[in-house]
N, CA, C and O atoms as a Tinker XYZ file with bonds, in Angstrom:
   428  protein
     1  N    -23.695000    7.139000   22.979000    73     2
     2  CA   -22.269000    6.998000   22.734000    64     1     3
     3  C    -21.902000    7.791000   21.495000    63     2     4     5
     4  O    -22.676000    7.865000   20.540000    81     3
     5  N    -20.901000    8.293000   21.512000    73     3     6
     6  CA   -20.354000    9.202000   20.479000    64     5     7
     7  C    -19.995000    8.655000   19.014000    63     6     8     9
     8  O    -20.320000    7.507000   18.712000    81     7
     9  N    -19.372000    9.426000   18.172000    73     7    10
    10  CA   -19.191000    8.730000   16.934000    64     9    11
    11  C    -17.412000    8.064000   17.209000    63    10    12    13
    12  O    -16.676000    8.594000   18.041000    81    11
    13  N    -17.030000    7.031000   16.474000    73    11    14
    14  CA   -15.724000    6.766000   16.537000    64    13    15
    15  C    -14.793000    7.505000   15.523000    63    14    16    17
    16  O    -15.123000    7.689000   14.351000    81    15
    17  N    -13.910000    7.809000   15.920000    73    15    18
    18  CA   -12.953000    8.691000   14.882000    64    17    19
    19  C    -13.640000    8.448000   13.584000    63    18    20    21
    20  O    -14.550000    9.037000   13.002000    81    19
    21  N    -13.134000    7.708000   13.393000    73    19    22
    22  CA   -13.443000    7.663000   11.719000    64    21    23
    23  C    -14.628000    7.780000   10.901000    63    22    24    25
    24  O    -14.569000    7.761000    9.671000    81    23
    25  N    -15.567000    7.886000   11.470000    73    23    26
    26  CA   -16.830000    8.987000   10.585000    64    25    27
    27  C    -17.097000    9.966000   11.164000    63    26    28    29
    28  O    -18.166000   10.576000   11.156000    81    27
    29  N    -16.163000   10.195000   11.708000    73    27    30
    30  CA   -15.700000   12.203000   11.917000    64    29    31
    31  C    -15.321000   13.155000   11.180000    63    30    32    33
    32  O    -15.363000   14.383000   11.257000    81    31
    33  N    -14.685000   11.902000    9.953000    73    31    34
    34  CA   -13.764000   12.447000    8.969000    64    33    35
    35  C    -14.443000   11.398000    7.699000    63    34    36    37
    36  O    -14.957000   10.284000    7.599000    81    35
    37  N    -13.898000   13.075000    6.464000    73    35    38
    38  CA   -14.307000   12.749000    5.311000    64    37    39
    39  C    -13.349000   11.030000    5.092000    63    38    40    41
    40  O    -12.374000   10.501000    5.626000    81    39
    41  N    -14.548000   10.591000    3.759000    73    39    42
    42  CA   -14.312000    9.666000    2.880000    64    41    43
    43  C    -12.432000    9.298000    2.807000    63    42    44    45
    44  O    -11.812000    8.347000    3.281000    81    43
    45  N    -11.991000   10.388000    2.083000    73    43    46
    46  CA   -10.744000   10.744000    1.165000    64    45    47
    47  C     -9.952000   10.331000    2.752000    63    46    48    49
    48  O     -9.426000    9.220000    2.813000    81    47
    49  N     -9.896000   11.179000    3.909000    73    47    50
    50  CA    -9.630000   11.051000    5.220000    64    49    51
    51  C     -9.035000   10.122000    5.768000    63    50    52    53
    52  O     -7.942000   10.038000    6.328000    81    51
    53  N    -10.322000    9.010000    5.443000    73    51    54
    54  CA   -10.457000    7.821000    5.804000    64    53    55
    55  C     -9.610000    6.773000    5.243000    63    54    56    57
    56  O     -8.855000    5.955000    5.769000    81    55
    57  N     -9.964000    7.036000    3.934000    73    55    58
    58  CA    -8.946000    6.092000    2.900000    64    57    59
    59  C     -7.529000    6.266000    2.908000    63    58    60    61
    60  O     -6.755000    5.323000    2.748000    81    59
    61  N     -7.118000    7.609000    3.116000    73    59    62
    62  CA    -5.827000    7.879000    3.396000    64    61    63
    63  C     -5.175000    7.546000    3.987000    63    62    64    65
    64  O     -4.024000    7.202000    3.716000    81    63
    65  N     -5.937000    7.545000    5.418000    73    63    66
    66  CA    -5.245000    6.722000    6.918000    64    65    67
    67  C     -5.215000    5.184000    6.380000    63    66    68    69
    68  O     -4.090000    4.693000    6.282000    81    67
    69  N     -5.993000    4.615000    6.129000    73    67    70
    70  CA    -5.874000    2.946000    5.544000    64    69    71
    71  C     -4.544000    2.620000    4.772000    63    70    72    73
    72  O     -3.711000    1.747000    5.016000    81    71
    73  N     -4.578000    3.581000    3.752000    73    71    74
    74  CA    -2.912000    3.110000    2.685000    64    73    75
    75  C     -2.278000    3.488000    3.682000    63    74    76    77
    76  O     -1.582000    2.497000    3.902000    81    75
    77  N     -1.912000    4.561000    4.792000    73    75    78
    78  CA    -0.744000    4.979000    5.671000    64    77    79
    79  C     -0.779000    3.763000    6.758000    63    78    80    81
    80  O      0.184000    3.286000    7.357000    81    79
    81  N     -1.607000    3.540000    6.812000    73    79    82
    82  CA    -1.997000    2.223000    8.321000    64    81    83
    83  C     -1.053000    1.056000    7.589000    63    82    84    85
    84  O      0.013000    0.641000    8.044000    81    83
    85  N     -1.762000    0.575000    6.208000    73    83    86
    86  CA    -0.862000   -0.375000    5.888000    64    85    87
    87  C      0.443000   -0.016000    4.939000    63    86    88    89
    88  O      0.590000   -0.652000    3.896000    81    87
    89  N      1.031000    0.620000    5.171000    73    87    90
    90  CA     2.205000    1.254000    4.614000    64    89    91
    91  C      3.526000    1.663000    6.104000    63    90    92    93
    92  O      4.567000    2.312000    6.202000    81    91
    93  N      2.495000    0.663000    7.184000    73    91    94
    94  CA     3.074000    1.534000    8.353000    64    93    95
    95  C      4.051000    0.616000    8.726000    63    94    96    97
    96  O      4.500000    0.764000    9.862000    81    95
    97  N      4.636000   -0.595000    7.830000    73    95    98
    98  CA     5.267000   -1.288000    8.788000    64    97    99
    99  C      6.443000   -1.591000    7.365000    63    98   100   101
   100  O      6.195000   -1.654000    6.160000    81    99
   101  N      7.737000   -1.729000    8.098000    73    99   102
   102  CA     8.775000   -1.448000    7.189000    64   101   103
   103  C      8.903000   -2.870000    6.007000    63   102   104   105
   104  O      9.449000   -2.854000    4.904000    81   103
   105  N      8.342000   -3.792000    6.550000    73   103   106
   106  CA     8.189000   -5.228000    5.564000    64   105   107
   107  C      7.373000   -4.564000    4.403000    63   106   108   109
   108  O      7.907000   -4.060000    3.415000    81   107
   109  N      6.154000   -4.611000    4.603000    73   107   110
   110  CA     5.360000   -3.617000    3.365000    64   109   111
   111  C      5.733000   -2.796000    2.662000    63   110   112   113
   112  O      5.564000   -2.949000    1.453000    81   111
   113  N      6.597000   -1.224000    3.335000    73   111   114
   114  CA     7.379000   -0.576000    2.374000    64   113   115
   115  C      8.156000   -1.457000    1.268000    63   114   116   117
   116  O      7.937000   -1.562000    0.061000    81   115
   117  N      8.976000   -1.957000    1.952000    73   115   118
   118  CA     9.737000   -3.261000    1.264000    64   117   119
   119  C      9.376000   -3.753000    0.389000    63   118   120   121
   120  O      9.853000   -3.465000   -0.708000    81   119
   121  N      8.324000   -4.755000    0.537000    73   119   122
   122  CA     7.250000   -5.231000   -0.533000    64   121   123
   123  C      7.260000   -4.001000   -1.603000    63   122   124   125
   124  O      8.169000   -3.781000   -2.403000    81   123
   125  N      6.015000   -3.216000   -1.447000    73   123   126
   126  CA     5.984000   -2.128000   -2.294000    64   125   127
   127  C      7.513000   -2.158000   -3.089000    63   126   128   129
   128  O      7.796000   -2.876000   -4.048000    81   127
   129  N      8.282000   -1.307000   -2.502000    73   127   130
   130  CA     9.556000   -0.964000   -3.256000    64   129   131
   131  C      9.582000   -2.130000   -4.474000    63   130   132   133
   132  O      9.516000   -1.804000   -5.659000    81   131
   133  N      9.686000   -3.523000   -4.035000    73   131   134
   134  CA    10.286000   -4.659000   -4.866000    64   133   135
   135  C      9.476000   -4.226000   -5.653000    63   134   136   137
   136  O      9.786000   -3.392000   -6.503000    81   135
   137  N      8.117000   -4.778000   -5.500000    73   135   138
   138  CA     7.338000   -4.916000   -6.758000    64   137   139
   139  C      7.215000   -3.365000   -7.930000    63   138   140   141
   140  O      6.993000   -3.366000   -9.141000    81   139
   141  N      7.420000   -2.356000   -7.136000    73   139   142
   142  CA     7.984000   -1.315000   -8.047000    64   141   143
   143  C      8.968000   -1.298000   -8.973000    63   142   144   145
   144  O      9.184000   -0.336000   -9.710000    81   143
   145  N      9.677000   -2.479000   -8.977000    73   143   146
   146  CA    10.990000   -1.900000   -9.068000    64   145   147
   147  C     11.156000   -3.789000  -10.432000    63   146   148   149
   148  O     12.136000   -4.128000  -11.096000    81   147
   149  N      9.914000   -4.432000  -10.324000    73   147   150
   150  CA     9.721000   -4.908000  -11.483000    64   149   151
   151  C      9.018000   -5.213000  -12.572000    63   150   152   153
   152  O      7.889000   -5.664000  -12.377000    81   151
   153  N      9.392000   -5.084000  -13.673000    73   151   154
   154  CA     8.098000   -4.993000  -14.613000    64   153   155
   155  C      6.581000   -6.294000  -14.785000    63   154   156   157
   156  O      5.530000   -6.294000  -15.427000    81   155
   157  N      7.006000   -6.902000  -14.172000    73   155   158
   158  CA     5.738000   -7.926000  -14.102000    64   157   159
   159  C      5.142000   -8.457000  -12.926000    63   158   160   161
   160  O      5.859000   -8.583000  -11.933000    81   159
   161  N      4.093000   -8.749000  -12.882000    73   159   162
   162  CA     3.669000   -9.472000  -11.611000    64   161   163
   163  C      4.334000  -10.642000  -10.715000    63   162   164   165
   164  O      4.326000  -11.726000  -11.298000    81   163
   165  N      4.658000  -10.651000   -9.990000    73   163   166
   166  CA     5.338000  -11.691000   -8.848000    64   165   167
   167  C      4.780000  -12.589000   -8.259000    63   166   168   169
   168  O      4.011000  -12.304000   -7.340000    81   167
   169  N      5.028000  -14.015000   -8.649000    73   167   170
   170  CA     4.165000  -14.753000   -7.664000    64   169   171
   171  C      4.644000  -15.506000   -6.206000    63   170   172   173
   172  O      4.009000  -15.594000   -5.155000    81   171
   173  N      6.459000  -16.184000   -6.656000    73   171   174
   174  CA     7.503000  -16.352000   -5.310000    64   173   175
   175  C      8.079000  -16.237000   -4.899000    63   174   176   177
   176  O      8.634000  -16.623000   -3.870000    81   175
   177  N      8.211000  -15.095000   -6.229000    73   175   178
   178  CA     9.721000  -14.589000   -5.764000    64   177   179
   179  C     10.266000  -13.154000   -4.095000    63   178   180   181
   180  O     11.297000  -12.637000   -3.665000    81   179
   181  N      8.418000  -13.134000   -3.691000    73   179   182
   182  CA     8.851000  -11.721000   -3.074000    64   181   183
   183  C      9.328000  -12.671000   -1.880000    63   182   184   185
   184  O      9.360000  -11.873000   -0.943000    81   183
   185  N      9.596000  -13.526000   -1.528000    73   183   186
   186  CA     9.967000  -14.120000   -0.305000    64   185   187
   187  C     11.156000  -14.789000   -0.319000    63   186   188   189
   188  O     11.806000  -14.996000    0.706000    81   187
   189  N     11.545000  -15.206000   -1.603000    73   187   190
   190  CA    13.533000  -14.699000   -1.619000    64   189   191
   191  C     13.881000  -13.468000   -1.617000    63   190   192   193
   192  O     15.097000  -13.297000   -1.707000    81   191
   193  N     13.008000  -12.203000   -1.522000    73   191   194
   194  CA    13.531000  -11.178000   -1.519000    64   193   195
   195  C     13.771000  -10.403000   -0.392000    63   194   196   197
   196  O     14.647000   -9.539000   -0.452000    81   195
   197  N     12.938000  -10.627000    0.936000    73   195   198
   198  CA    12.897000  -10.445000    2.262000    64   197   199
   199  C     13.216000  -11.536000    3.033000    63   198   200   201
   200  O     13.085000  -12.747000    2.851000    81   199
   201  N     13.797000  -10.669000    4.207000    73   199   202
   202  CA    14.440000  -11.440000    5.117000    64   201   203
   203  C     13.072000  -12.204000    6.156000    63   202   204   205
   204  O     13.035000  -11.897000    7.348000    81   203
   205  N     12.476000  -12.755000    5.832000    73   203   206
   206  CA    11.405000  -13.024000    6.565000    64   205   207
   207  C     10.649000  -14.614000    5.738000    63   206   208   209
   208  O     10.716000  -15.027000    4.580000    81   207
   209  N      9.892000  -15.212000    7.113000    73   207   210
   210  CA     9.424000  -16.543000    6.813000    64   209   211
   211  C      8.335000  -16.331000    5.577000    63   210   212   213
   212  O      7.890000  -15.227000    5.265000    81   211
   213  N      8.085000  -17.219000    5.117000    73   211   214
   214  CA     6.829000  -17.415000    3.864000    64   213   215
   215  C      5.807000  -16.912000    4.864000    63   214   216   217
   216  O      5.687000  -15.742000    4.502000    81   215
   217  N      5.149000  -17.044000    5.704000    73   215   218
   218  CA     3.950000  -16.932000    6.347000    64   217   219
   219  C      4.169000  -15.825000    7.009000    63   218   220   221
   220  O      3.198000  -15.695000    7.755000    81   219
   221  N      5.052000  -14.764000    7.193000    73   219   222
   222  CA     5.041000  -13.439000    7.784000    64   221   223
   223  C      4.696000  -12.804000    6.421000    63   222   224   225
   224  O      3.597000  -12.255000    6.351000    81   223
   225  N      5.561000  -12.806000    5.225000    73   223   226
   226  CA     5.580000  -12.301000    4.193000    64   225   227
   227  C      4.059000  -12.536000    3.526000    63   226   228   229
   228  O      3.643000  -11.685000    2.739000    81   227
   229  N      3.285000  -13.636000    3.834000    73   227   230
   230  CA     2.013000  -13.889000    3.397000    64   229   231
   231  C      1.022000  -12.896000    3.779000    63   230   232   233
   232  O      0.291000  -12.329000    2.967000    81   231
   233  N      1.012000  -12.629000    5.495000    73   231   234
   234  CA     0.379000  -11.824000    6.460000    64   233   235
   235  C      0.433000  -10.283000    5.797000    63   234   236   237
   236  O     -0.527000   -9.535000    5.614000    81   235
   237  N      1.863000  -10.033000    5.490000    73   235   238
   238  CA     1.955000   -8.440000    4.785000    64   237   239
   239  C      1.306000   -8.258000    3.516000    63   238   240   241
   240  O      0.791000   -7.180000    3.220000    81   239
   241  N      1.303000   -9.566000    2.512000    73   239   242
   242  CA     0.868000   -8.963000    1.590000    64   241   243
   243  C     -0.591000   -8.669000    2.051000    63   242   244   245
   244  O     -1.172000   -7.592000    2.179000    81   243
   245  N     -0.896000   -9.594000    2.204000    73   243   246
   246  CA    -2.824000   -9.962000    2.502000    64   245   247
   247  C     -3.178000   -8.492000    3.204000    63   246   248   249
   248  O     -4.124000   -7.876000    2.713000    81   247
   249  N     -2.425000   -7.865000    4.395000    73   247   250
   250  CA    -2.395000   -6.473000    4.741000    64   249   251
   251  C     -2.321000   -5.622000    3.347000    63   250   252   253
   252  O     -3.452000   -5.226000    3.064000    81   251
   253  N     -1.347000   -5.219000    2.393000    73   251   254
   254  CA    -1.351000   -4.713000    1.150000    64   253   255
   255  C     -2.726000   -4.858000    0.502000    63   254   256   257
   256  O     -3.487000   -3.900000    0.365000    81   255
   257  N     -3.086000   -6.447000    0.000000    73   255   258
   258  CA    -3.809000   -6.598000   -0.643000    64   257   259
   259  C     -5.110000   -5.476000   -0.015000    63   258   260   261
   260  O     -5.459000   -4.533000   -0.725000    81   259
   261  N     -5.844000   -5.737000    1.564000    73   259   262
   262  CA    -6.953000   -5.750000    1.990000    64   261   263
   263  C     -6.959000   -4.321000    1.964000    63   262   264   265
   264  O     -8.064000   -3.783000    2.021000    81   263
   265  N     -5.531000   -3.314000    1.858000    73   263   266
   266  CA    -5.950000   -2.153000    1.412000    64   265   267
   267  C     -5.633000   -1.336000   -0.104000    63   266   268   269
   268  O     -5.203000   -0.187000   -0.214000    81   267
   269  N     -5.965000   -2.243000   -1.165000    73   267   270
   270  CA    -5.520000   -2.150000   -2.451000    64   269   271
   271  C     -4.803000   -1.628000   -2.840000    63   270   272   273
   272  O     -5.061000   -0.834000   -3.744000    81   271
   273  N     -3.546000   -1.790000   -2.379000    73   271   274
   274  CA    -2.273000   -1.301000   -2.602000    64   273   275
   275  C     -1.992000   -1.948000   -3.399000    63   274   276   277
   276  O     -1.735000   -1.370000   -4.455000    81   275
   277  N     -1.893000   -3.207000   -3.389000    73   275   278
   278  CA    -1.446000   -4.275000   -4.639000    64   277   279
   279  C     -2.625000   -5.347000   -4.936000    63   278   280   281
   280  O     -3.302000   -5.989000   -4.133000    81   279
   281  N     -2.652000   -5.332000   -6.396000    73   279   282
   282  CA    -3.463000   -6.827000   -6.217000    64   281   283
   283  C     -3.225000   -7.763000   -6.733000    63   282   284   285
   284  O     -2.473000   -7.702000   -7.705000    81   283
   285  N     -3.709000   -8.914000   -6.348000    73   283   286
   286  CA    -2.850000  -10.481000   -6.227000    64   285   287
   287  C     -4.179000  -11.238000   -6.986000    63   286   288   289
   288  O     -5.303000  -11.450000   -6.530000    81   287
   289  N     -3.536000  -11.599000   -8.480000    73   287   290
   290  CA    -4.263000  -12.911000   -9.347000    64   289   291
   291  C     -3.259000  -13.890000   -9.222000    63   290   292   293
   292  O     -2.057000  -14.003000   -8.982000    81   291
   293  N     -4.751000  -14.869000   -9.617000    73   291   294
   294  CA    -4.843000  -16.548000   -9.341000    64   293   295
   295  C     -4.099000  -16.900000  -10.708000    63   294   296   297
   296  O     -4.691000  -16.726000  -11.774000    81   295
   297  N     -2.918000  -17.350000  -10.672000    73   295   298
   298  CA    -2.248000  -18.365000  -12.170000    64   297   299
   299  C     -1.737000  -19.375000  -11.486000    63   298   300   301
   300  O     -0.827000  -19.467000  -10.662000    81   299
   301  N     -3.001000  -20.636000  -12.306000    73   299   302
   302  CA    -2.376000  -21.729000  -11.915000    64   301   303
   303  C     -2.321000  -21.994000  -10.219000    63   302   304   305
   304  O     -3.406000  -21.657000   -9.746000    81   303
   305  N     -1.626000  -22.368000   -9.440000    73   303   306
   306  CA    -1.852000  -22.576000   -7.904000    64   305   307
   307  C     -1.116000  -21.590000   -7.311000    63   306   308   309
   308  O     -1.166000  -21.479000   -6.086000    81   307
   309  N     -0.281000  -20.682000   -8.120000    73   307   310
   310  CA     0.146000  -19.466000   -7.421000    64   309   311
   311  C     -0.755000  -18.544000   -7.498000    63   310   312   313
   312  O     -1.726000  -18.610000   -8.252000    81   311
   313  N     -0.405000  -17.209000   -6.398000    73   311   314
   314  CA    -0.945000  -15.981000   -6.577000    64   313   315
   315  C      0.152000  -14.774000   -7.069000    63   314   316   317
   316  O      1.160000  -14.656000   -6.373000    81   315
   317  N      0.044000  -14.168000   -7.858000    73   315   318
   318  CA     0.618000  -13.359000   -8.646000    64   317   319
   319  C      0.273000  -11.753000   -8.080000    63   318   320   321
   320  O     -0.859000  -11.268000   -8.075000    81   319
   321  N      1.223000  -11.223000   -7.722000    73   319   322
   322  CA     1.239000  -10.107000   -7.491000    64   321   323
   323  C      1.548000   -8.943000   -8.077000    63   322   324   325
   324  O      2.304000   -9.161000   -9.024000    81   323
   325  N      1.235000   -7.475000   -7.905000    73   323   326
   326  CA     1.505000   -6.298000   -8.652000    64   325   327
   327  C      0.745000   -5.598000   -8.024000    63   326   328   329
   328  O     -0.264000   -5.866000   -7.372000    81   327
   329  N      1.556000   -4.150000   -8.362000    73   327   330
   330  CA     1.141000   -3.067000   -7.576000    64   329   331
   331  C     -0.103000   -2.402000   -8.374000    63   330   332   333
   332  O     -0.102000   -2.158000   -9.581000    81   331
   333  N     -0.942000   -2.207000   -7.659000    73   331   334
   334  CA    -2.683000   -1.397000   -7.925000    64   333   335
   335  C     -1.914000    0.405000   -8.509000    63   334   336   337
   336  O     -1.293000    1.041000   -7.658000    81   335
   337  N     -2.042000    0.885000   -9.667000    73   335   338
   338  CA    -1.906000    2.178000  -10.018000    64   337   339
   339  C     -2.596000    2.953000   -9.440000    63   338   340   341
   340  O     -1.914000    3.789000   -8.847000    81   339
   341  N     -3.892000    3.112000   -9.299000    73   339   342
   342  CA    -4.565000    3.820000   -8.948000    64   341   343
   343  C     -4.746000    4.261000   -7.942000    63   342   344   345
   344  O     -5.411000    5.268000   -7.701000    81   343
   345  N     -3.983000    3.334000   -6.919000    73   343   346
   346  CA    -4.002000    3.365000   -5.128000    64   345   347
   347  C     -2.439000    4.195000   -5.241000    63   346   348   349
   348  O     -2.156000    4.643000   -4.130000    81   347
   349  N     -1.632000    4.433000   -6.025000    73   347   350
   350  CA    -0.161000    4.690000   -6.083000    64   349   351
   351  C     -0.100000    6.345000   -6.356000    63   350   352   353
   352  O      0.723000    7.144000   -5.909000    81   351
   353  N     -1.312000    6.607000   -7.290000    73   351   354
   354  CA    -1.577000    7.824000   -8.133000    64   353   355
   355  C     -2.527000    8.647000   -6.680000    63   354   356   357
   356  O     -2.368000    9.852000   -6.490000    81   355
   357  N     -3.510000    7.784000   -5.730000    73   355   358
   358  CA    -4.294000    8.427000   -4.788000    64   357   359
   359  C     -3.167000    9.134000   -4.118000    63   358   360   361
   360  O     -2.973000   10.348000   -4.191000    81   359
   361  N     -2.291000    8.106000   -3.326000    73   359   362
   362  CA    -0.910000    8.897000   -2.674000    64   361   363
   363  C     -0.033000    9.824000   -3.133000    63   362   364   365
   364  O      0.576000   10.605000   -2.401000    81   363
   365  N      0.054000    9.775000   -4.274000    73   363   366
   366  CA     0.905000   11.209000   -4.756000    64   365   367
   367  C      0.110000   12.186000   -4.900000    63   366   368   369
   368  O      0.546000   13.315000   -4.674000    81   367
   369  N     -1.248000   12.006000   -5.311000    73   367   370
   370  CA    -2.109000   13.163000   -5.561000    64   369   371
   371  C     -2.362000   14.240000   -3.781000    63   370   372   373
   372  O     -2.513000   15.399000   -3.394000    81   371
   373  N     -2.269000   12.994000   -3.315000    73   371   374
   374  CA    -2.403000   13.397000   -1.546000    64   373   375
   375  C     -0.883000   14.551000   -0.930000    63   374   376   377
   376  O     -0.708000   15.590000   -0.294000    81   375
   377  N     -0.036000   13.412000   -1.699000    73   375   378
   378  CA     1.167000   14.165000   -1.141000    64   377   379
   379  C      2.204000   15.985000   -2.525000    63   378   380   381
   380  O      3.089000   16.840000   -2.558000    81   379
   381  N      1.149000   15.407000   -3.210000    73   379   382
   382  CA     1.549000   16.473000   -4.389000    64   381   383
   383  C      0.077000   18.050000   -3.713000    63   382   384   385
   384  O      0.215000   19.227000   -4.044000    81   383
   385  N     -0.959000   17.605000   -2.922000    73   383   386
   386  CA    -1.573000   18.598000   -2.537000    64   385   387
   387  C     -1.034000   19.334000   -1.190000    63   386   388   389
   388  O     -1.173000   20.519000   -0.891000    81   387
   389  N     -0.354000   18.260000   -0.431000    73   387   390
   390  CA     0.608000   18.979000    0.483000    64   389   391
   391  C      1.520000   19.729000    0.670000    63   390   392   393
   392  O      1.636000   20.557000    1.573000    81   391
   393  N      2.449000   19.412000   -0.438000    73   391   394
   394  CA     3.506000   20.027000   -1.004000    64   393   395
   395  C      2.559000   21.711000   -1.725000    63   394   396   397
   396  O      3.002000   22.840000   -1.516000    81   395
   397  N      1.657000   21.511000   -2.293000    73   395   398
   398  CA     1.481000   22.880000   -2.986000    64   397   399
   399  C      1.033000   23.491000   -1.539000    63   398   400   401
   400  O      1.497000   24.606000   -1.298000    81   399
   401  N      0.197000   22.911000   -0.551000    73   399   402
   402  CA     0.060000   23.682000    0.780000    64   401   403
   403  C      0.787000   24.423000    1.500000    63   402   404   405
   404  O      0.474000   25.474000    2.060000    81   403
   405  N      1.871000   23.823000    1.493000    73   403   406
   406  CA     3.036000   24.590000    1.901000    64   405   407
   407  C      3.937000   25.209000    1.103000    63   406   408   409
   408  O      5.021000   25.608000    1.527000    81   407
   409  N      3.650000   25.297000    0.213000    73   407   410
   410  CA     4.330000   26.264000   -0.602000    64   409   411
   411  C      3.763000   27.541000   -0.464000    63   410   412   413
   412  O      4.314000   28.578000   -0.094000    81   411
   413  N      2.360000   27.306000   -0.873000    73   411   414
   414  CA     0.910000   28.472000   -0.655000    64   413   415
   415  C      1.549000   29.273000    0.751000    63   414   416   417
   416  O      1.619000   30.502000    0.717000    81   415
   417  N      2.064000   28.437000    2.125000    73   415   418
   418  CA     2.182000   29.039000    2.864000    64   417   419
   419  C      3.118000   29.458000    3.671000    63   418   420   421
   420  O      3.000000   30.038000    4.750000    81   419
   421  N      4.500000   28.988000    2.829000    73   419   422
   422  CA     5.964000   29.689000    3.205000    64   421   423
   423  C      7.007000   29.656000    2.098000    63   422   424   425
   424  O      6.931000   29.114000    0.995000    81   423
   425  N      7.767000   30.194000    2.515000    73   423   426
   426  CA     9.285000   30.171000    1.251000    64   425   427
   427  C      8.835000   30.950000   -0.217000    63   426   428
   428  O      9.644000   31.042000   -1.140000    81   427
């Protein structure tokens, strides 16, 4: 039996498709955006912020979380959320090498 897509393709490849996989559904963008858009970690508030039940909004983060997009500490009996830098900096570096690609190759 053959190989499955994904160790067909490099490392970087791989990881890329994962943040785009979970970045693929418009609740998550969402997410993301909020927590961008405040200076501290969140622990209940992201579910007055979407139009969606506590337990859908749970499902997305845990999607976020499992591809370190954001990560979620323990205070007290909440979980506290915030966005992962380094997973934020992989995607621009991805999409800042695209952009010079096509520059390299029109206009």
């Amino acid at each position: 039996m053959g190989a499955s897509k994904s160790e067909s393709f490099s490392v970087e490849h791989n990881e890329i498709a994962t943040l785009f996989k979970a970045l693929s559904h418009p609740a998550r963008v969402a997410i993301v955006d909020y927590l961008l858009s405040v200076d501290s970690c969140i622990c209940g508030d992201i579910v007055n912020e979407l139009p969606l039940a506590q337990p859908t909004v749970s499902q997305h983060l845990k999607e976020l979380k499992n591809a370190n997009i954001i990560k979620g500490n323990i205070d007290g009996t909440a979980i506290c959320y915030c966005i992962n830098p380094e997973i934020i900096h992989k995607i621009e570096r991805h999409f800042s090498s695209i952009t010079k690609q096509l520059k390299d190759k029109c206009c």
